[in-house]
TORPAKOL-443587 format. One record per residue (C-alpha): residue number from 1; residue in one letter; x, y, z. Coordinates in Angstrom, 1 decimal. Each point is the difference from the previous one (the first is absolute). Layout:
N
NODE     k   r        x        y        z
NODE   NUM   A        X        Y        Z
...
// end
This chain:
366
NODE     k   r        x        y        z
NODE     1   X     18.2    -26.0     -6.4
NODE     2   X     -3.8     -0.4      0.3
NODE     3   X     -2.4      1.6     -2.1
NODE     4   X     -2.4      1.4      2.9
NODE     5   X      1.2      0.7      3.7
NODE     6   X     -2.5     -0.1      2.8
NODE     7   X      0.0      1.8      2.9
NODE     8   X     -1.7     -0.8      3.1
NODE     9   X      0.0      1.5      3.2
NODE    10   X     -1.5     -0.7      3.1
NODE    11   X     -0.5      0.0      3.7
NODE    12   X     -1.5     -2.5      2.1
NODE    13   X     -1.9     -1.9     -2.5
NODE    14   X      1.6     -3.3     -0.1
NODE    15   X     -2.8     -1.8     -1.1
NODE    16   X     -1.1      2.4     -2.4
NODE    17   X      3.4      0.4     -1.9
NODE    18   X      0.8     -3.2     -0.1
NODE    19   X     -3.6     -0.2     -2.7
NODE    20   X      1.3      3.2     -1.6
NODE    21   X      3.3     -1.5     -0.7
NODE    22   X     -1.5     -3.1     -1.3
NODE    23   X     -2.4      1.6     -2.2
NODE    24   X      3.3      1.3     -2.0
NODE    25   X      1.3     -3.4     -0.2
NODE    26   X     -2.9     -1.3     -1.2
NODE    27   X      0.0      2.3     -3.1
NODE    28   X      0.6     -0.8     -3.2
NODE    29   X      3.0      1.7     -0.5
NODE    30   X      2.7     -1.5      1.5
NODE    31   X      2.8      2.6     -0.5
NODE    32   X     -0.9      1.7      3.0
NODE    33   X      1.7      0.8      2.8
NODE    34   X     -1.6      1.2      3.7
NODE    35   X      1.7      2.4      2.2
NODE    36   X     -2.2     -0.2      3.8
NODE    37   X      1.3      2.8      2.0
NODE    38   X     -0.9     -0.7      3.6
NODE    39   X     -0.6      3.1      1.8
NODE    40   X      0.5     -0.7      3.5
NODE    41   X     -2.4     -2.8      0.4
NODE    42   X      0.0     -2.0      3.7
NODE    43   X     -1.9     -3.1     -1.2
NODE    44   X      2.1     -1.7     -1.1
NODE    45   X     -0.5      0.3     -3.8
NODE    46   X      4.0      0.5     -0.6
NODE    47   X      0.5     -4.0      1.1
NODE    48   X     -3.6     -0.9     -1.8
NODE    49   X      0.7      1.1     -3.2
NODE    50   X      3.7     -1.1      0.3
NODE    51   X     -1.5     -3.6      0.4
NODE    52   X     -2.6     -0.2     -2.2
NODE    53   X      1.3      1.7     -3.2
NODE    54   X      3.7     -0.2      0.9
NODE    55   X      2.3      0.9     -3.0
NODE    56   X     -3.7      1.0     -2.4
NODE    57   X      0.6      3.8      1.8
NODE    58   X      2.4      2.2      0.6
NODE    59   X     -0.7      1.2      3.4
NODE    60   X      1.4      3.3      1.9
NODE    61   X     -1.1      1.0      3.6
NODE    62   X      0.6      3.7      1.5
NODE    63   X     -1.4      1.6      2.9
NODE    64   X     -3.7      1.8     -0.2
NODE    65   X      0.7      3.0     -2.3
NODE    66   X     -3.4     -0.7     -1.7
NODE    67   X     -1.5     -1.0     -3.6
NODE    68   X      1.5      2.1     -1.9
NODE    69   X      3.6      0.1      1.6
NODE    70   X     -0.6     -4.1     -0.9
NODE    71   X     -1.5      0.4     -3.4
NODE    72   X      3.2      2.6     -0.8
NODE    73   X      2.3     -2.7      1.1
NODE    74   X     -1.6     -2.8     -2.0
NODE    75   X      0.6      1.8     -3.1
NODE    76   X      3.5      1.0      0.6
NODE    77   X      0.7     -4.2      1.1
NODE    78   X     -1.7     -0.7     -3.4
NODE    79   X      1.3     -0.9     -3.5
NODE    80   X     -2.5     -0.2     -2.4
NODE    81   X     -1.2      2.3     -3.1
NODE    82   X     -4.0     -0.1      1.3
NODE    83   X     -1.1      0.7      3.5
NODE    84   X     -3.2     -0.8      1.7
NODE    85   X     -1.1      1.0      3.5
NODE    86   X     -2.0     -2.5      2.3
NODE    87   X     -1.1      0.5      3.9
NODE    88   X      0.2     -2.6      1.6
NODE    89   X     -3.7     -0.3      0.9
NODE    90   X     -0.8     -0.1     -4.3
NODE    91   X      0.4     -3.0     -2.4
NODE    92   X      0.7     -0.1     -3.8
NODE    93   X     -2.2     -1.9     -2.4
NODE    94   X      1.7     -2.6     -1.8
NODE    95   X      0.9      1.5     -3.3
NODE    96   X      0.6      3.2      1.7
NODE    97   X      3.5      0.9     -0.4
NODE    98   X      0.1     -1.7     -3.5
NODE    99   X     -2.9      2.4     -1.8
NODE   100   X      1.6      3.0      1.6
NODE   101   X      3.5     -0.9     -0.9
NODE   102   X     -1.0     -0.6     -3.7
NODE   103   X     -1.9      3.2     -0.4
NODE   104   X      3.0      1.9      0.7
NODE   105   X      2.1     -1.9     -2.1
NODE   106   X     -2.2      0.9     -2.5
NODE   107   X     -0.6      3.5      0.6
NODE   108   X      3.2      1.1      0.1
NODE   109   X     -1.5      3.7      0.7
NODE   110   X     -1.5     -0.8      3.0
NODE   111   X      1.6      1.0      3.4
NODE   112   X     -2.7     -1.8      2.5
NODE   113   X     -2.8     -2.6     -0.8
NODE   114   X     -2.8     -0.5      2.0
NODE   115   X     -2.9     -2.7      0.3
NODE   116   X     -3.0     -0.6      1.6
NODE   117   X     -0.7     -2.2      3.1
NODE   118   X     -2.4     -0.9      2.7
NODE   119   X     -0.6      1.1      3.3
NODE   120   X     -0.6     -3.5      2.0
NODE   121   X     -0.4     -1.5      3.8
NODE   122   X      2.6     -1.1      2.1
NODE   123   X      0.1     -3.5     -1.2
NODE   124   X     -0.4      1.3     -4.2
NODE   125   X     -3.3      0.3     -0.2
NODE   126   X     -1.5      2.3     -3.0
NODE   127   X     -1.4      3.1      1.0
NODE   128   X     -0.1      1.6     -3.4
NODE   129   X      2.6      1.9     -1.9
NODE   130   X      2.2      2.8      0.8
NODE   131   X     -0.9      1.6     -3.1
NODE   132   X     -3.6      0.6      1.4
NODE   133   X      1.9      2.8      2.1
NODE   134   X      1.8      1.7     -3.0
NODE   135   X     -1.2      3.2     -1.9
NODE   136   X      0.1      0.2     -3.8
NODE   137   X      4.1     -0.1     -0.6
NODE   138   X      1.4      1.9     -3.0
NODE   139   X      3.8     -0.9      0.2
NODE   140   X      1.2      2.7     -1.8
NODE   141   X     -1.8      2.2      2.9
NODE   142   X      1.7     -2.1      2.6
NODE   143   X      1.5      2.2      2.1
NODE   144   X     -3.8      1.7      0.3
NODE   145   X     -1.1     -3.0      1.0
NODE   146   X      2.8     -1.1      2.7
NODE   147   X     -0.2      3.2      1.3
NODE   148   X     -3.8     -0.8      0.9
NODE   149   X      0.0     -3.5      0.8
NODE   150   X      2.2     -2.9      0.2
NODE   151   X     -1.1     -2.1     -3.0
NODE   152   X      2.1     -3.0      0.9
NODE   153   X     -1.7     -0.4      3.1
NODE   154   X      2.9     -2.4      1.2
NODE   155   X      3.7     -0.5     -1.5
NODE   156   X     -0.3     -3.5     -1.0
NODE   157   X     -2.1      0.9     -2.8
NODE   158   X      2.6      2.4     -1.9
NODE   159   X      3.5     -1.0     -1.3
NODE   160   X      2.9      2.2     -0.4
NODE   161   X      3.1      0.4     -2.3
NODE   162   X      2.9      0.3      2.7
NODE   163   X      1.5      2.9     -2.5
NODE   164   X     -3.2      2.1      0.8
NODE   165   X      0.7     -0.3      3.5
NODE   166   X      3.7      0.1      0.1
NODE   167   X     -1.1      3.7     -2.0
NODE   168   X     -2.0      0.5      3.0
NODE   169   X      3.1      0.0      2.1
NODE   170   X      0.7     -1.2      4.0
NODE   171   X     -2.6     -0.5      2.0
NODE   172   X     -2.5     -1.3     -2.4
NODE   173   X     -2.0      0.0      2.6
NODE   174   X     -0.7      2.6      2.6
NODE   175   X      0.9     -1.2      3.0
NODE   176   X     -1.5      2.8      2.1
NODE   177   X     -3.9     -1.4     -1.3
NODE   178   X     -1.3     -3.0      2.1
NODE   179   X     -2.8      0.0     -2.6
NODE   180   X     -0.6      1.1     -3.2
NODE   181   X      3.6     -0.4     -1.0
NODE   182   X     -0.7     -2.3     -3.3
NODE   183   X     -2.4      2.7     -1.3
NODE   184   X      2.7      2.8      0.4
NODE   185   X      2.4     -2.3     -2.4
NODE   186   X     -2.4     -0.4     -2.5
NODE   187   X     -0.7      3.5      0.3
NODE   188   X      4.0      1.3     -0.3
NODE   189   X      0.3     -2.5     -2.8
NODE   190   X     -3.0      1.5     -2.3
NODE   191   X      1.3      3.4      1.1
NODE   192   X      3.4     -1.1     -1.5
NODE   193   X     -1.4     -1.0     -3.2
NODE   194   X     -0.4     -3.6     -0.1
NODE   195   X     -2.3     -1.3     -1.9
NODE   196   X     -2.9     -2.0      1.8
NODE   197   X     -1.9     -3.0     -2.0
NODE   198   X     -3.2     -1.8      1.6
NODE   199   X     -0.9     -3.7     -0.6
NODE   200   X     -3.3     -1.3      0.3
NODE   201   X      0.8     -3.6      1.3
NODE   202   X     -0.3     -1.4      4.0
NODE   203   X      3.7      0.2      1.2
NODE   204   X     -0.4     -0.9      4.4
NODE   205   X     -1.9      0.5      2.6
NODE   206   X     -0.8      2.8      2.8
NODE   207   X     -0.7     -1.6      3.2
NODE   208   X     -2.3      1.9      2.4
NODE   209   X      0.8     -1.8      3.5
NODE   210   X     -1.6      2.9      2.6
NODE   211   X      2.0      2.2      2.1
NODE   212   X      3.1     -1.9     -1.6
NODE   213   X      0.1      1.8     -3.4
NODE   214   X      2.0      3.3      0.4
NODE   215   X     -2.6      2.1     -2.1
NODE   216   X     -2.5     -1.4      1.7
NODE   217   X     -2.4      2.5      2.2
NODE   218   X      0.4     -2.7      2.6
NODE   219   X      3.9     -0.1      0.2
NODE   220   X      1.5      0.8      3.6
NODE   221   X      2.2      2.0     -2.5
NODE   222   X     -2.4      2.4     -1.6
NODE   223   X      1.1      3.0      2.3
NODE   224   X      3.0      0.0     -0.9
NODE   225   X     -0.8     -1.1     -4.1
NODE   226   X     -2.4      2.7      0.1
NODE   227   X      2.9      2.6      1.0
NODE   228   X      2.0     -1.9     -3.0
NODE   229   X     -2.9      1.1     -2.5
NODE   230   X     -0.3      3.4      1.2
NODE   231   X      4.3      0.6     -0.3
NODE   232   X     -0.5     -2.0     -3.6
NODE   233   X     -2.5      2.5     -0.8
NODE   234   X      2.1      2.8      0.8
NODE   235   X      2.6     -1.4     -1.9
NODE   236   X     -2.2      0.3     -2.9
NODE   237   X     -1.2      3.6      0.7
NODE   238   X      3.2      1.1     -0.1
NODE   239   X      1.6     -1.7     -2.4
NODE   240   X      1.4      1.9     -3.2
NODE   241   X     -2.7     -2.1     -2.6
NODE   242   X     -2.9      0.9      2.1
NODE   243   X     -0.8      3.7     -1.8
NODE   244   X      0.1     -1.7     -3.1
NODE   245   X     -2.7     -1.9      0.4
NODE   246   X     -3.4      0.5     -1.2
NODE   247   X     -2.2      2.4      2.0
NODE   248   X     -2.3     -3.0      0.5
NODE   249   X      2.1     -2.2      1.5
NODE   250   X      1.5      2.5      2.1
NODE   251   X     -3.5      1.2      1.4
NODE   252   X     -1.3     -4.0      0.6
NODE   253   X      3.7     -0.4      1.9
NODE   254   X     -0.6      2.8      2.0
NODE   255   X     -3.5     -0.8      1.0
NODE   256   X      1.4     -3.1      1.7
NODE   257   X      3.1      1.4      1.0
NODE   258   X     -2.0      2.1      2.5
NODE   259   X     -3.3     -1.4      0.4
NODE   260   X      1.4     -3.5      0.6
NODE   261   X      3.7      0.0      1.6
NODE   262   X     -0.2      3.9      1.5
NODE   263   X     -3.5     -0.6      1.4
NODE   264   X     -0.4      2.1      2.8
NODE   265   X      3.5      1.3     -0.3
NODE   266   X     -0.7      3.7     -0.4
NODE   267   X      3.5      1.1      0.2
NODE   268   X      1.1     -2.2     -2.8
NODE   269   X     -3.2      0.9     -2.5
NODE   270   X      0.8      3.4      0.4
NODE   271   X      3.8     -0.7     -0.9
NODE   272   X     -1.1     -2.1     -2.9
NODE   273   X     -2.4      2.9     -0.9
NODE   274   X      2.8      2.4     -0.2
NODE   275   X      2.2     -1.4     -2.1
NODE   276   X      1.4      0.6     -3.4
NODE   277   X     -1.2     -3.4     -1.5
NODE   278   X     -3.7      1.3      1.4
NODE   279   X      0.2      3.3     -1.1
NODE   280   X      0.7     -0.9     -3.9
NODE   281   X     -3.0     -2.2      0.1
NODE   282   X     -2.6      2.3     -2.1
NODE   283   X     -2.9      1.6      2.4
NODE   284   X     -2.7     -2.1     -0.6
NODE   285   X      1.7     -3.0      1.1
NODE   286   X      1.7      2.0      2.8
NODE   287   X     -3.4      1.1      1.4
NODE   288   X     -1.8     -3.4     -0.3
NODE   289   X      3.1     -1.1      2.5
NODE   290   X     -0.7      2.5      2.3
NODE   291   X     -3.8     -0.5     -0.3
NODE   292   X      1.0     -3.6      0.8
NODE   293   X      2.0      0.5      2.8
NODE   294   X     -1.5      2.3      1.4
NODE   295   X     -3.6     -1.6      0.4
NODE   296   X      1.6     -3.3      1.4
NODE   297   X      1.7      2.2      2.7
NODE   298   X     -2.9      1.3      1.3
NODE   299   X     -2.4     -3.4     -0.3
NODE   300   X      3.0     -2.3      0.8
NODE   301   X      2.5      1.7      2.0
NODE   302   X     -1.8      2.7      2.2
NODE   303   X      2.1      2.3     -1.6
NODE   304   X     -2.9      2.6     -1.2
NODE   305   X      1.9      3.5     -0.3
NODE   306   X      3.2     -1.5     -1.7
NODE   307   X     -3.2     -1.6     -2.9
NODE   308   X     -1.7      3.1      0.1
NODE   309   X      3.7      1.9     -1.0
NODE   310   X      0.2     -2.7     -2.6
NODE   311   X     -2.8      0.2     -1.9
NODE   312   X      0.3      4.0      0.3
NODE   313   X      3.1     -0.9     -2.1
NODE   314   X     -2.2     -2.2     -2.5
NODE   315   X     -2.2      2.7     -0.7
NODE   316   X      2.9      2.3     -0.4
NODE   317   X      1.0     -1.9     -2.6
NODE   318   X     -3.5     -1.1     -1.2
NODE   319   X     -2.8      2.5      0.8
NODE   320   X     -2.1     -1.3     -2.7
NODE   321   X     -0.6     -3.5      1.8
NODE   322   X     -2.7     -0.6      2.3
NODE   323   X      1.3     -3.1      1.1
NODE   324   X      2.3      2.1      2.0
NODE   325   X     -2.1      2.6      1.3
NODE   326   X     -2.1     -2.7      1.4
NODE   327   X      1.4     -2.1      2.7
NODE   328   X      1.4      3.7      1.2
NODE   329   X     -3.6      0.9      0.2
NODE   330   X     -1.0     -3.2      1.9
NODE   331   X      2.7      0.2      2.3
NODE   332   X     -1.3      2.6      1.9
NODE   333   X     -3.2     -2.1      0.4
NODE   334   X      2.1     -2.8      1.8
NODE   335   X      2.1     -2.9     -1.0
NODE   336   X     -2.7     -2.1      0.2
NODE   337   X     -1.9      1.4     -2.8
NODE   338   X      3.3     -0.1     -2.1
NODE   339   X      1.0     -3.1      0.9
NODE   340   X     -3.6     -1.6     -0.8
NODE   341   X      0.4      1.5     -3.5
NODE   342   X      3.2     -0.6     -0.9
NODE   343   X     -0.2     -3.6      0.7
NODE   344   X     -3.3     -0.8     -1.7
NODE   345   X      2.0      1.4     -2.9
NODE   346   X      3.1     -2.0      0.6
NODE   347   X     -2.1     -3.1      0.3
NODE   348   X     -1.8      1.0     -3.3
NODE   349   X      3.3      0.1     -1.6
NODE   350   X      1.7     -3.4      1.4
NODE   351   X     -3.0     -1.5     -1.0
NODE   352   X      0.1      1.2     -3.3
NODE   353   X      4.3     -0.7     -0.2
NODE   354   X      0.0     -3.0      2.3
NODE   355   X      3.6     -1.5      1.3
NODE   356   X      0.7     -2.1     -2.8
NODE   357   X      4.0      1.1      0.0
NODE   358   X      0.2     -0.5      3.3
NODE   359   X      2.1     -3.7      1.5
NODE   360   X     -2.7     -2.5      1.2
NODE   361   X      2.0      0.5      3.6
NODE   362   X     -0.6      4.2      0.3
NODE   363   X     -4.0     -0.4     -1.1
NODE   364   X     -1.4     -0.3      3.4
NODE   365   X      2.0      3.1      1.1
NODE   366   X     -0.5      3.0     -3.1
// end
């Protein structure tokens, strides 16, 4: 049996995981094996890898069910106590697999480990390190954290005990998300319990190759990835864990939950605004929501007597604040004068925030 399994899989990227699979041979651990799971692919990568790496891989083919249908199959083909998770389009750095390996044997406590890395061109070029796009991490706040952002940034750079995620149960992965599908794993395994560990050392390679990275803003995909993140997000809203949260974390989610995915969506806000999980947050935060919402539907969306019944709602809840009174004011006076405001201020305060957790790839588009 080999101490770490790797589990690859692809479509249409002969070229590309044919380097991905060589950058796992060329580790320094040798008591690996890899596990490609060819999703559909028609070019010819099935008869490729065959020739090239012949008996080094264990190689399954199935029909195009997607990522995560291909990922769930790769673990279930796969034998050993560790598991790592690389796209095809990502590389490992040579020690890789070896310094994550030995950390858990180490720390027998910890359930995942994850390292640092570097976001890099098609052809591995440095860009600089995905770390640049992580908040301040506690793990023993992890599920906070996963809940908000997806700190691993890309699977290679996290290992897994295969009891954690036999705990998890069948799928591991949910095979109804074309996107966003890794983050919901880590997610269900820190609301499970297990414990995650982080390790400062370089451990692979991101590569950013245009439209062809799935997360990419550029990807023919993003329609449907972007109805994958809004369905992951719902998952999360509803989810048992979510009311436990902090109040803080549950305002900052819900502030992107429907300024970001249910943009414009007025039906859905106003679902999202009536629900239970809303309705426990305590008043201030619920009227800052509103007072959020509400102003971007009547500068963004045209939608100016559904903002004006919002923020009504904010001052319900918070008569006291003239930040809400306000931009009810001004909207009588015309968007215009609202929406000249409003963004002087938002430009005031990205200028004072900046982007620095956002990927090097999303910049040019938040």
């Amino acid at each position: 049996m080999a101490r770490v399994s790797v589990v690859i899989p692809t479509f249409n990227r002969r070229q590309m995981v044919g380097e991905a699979v060589q950058s796992v041979l060329d580790q320094t651990l040798n008591d690996v094996e890899i596990i490609v799971v060819d999703d559909g692919s028609t070019d010819g990568t099935g008869q490729f890898l065959q020739e090239r790496f012949d008996q080094r891989i264990k190689y399954l083919n199935q029909e195009k069910y997607g990522r995560s249908a291909a990922r769930n199959r790769g673990v279930l083909s796969s034998t050993s106590p560790y598991i790592l998770f690389l796209d095809s389009d990502d590389l490992l750095l040579p020690d890789g697999l070896e310094v994550m390996s030995r950390f858990l044997d180490e720390h027998l406590a910890a359930d995942v480990v994850f390292a640092d890395g570097y976001y890099c061109k098609e052809r591995g070029e440095i860009i600089e390190p995905v770390s640049r796009g992580r908040p301040p991490v506690d793990p023993d706040r992890i599920l906070e954290t996963l809940v908000l952002q997806n700190i691993i940034s890309a699977p290679h750079l996290a290992m897994v005990r295969r009891q954690s995620l036999e705990r998890l149960g069948y799928p591991f992965f949910d095979e109804h998300l074309y996107g966003f599908e890794d983050a919901d794993v880590w997610i269900r395994l820190a609301e499970q319990g297990n414990v995650f560990r982080p390790l400062d050392v370089m451990v692979g390679k991101y590569r950013l190759h245009g439209g062809g990275n799935e997360s990419s803003p550029a990807s023919p995909n993003r329609p449907r990835r972007e109805q994958s993140r809004v369905r992951f997000k719902q998952k999360i809203y509803h989810a048992s864990y979510f009311q436990q949260l902090s109040a803080a974390t549950r305002k900052q989610f819900l502030r992107d939950f429907l300024l970001v995915m249910l943009r414009g969506k007025i039906d859905s806000q106003e679902a999202v605004l009536n629900e239970p999980q809303f309705q426990s947050l305590p008043a201030k935060h619920r009227a800052d929501l509103l007072y959020f919402v509400g102003t971007e539907n009547i500068i963004e969306n045209d939608q100016v007597e559904v903002g004006r019944r919002q923020l009504r709602r904010a001052i319900a809840l918070d008569g006291t604040n003239k930040k809400f009174r306000l931009p009810l004011f001004l909207s009588y006076l015309g968007q215009s004068v609202l929406r000249l405001i409003l963004r002087i201020r938002r430009r005031a305060h990205s200028l004072k925030h900046g982007n620095a957790y956002v990927a090097p790839h999303w910049r040019s588009v938040t």
